[in-house]
N, C-alpha and C positions, 0 to 999 in steps of 0.2 A: 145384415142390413142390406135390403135390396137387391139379396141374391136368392137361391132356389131353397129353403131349409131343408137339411139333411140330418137324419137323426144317427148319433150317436150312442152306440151302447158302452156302457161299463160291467162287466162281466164278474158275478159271484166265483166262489171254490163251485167247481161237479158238485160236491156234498150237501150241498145247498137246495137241490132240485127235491130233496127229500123232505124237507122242511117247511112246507106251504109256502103262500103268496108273501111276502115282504112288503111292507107299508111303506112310506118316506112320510117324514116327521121336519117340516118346512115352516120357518118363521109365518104367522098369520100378516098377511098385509103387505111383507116387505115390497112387494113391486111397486108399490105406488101408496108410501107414509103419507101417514096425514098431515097436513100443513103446520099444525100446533107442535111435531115433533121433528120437523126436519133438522135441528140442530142435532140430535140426539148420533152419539159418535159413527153407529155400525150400520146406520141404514145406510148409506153412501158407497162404504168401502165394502168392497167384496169380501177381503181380507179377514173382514170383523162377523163372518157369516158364516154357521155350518150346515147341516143336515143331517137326520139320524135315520138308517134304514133300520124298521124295529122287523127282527127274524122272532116273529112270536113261539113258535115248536121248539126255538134254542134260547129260550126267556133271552137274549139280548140286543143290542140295539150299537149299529157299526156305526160311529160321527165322525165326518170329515167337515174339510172347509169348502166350501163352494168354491172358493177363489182356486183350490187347486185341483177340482174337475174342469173347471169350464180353462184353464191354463192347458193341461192334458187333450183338451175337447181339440185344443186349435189345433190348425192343421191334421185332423184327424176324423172330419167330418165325413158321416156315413162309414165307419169303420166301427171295431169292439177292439174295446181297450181290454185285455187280461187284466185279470184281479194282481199277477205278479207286477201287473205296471202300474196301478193308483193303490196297493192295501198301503203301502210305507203311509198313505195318510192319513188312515186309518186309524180310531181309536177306541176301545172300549169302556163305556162308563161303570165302573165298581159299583152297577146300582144293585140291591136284593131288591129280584126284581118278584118274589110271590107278596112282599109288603108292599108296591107299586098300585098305587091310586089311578094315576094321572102327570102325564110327563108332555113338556113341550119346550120349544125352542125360543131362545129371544136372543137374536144377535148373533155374539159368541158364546153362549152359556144357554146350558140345560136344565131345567128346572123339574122336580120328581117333588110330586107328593106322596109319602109312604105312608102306611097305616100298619104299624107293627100289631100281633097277636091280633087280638080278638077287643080289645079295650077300644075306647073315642080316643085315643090317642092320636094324632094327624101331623105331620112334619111336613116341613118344605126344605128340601136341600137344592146346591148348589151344582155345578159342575163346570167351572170354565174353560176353556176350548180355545184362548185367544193365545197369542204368542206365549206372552210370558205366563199363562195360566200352564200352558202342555210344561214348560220348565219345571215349572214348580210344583205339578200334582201328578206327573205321568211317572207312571212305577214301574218296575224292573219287571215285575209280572208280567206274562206273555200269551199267549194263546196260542200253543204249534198248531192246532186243528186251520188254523187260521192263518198261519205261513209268520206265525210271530207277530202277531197284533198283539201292543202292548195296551195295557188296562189305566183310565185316568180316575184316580181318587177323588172325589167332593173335595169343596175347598173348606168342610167344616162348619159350615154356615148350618146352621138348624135353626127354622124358626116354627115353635111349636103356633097349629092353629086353631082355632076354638072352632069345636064341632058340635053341632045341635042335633043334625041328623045321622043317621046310621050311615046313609050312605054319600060323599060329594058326588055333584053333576056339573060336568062343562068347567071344571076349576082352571082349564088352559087361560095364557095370559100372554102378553106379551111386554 
């Protein structure tokens, strides 16, 4: 606020460089909610926010919380942060990601539409990301490629949806 912007980088593994361009996978809107939803708990708090960088060449998708980059950011402006100093926030979602429609962010939770085999079959699963979600769905499963990123479970939630056409378009939501 009212000083000179200075960018900050957050720095992948080396092994990374091999793997093409990486996306960021960012809540639609959150800067500036619309007035009918400002009660709504996570738009306010940082805390309640994450972000998924999707590594397409290694089908996966790294989600942190925002609240603990831009924490990491301070006092470290115009500097690179090593991956050994932000991966601990790091977490992988257990998505199968060749059944992967369509995935996007709301809040603290990740939302994945899967389309298993070859059928209209079409699911919507969960993934929360928020405090007590990492307690209760983050598994002992690890990834060494990764310096030990652990891998977060769905919370189980499937809700089957009725499909007309062969293929969804634009199914993101928030």
């Amino acid at each position: 606020m009212g000083g000179v912007p200075a960018q900050t980088s957050f720095l992948l593994p080396p092994h990374f460089i091999s793997y093409g361009c990486p996306s960021l996978l960012l809540e639609r809107g959150v800067h500036k909610p619309p007035p009918a939803e400002h009660l709504a708990p996570f738009y306010r708090d940082p805390a309640q926010r994450i972000a998924a960088l999707a590594i397409p060449d290694l089908l996966c998708y790294l989600v942190f919380p925002v609240e603990a980059l831009v924490e990491l950011a301070e006092g470290h402006e115009g500097c690179e942060i090593e991956w050994d100093e932000w991966k601990e926030h790091v977490v992988i979602p257990s998505i199968h990601v060749p059944d992967l429609v369509d995935i996007w962010v709301s809040g603290c939770r990740l939302f994945c539409i899967t389309s298993p085999g070859y059928g209209r079959t079409v699911n919507m699963e969960v993934y929360d990301f928020s405090k007590k979600g990492r307690v209760k769905y983050l598994g002992e499963r690890a990834d060494l490629d990764l310096g030990g990123v652990r891998h977060l479970s769905s919370t189980g939630f499937y809700a089957k949806l009725p499909c007309e056409i062969p293929k969804l378009i634009g199914t993101g939501g928030g």
